[in-house]
SEDOLUM-966874 format. One record per residue (C-alpha): residue in three letters; y negated, x negated, z. Coordinates in pm, 1 decimal, m for minus. Each point is the difference from the previous one (the first is absolute). Layout:
residues N
+------+----------+----------+----------+
: resn :       py :       px :       pz :
+------+----------+----------+----------+
:  ALA :        Y :        X :        Z :
...
+------+----------+----------+----------+
***
This chain:
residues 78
+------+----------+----------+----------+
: resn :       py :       px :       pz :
+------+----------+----------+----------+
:  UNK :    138.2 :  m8825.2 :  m3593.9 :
:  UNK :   m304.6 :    m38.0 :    170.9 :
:  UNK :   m337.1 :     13.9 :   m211.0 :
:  UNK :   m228.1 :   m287.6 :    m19.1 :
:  UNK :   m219.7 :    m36.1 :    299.9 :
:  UNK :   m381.7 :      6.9 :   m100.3 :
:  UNK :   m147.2 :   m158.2 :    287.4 :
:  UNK :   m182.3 :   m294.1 :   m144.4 :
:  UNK :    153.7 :   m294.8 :     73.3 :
:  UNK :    348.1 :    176.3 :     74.1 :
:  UNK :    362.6 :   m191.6 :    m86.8 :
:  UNK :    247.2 :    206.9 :   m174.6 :
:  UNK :    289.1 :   m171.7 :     m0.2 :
:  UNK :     79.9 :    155.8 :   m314.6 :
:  UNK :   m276.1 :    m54.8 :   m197.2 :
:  UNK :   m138.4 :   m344.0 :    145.0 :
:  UNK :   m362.8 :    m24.0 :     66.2 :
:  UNK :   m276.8 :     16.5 :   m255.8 :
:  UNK :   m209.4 :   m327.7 :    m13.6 :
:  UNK :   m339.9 :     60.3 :   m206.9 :
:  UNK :   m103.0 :   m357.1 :   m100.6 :
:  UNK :   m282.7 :   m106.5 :   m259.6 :
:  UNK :    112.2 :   m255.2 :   m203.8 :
:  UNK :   m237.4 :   m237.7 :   m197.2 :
:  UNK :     12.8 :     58.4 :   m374.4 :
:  UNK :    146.3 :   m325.5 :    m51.7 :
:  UNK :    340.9 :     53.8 :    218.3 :
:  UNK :     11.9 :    356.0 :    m79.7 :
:  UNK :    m10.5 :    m74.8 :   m383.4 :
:  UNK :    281.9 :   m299.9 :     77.4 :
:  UNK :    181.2 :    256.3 :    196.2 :
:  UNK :     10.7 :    212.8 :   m286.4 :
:  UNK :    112.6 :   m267.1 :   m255.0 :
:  UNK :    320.8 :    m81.4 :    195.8 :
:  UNK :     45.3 :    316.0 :     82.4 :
:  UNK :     m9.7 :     62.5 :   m391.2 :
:  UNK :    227.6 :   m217.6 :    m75.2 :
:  UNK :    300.2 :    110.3 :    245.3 :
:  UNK :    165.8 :    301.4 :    m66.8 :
:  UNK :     81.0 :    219.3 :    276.1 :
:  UNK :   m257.9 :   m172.1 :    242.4 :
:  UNK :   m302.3 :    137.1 :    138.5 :
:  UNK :   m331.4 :    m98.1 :    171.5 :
:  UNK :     90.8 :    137.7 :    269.0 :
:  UNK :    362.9 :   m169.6 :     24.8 :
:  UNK :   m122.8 :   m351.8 :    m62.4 :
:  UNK :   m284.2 :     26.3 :    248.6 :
:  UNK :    248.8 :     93.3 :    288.0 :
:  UNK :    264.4 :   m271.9 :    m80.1 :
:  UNK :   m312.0 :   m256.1 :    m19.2 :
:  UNK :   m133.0 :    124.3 :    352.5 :
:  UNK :    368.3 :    m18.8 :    145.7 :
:  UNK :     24.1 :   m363.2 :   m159.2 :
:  UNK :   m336.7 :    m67.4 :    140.4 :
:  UNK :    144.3 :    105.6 :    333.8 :
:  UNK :    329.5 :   m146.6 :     10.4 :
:  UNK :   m181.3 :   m328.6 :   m126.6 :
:  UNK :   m226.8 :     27.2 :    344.8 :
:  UNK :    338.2 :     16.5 :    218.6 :
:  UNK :   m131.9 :    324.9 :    138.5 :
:  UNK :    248.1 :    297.3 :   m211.9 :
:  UNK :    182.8 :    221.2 :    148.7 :
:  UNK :    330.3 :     53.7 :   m123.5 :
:  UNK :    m89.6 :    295.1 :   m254.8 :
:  UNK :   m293.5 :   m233.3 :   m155.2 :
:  UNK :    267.4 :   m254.6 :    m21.9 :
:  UNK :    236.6 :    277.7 :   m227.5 :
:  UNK :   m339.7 :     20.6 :   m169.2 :
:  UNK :    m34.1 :   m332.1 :   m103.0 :
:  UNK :    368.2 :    m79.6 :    m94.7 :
:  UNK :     31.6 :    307.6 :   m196.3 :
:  UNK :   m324.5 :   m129.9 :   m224.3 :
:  UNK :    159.6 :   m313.7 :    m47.4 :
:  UNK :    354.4 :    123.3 :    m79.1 :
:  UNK :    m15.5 :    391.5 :    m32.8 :
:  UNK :   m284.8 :     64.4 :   m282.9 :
:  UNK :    m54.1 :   m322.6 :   m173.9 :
:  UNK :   m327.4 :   m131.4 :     83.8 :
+------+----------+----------+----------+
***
């Protein structure tokens, strides 16, 4: 197995890439209420199937932000 790159900006397939986003308090506290409130889902989870739904929603997914999206709607509940 090959260890994570640290070049910044690097994709390890792996891994995924590392997105550092501010949120205001507001979404990041309503984040944290769902999040609260679903067992077995995380911040992180929920942000990446609403990104791929953003995407798909835009007509411009590829088809592994398309498994994205359909596994949030059928694989984990939300």
């Amino acid at each position: 197995m090959t260890p994570p790159s640290t070049t910044p900006g690097a994709f390890d397939a792996e891994a995924g890439r590392l997105v550092d986003v501010t949120l205001p308090v507001d979404l990041a506290q309503a984040v944290e209420g769902y999040v609260a409130s679903r067992p077995g889902l995380d911040p992180g989870r929920l942000l990446q199937t609403a990104l791929a739904q953003f995407l798909v929603q835009q007509g411009g997914a590829r088809p592994e932000v398309r498994e994205f999206y359909l596994d949030g709607l059928f694989g984990t509940g939300l």
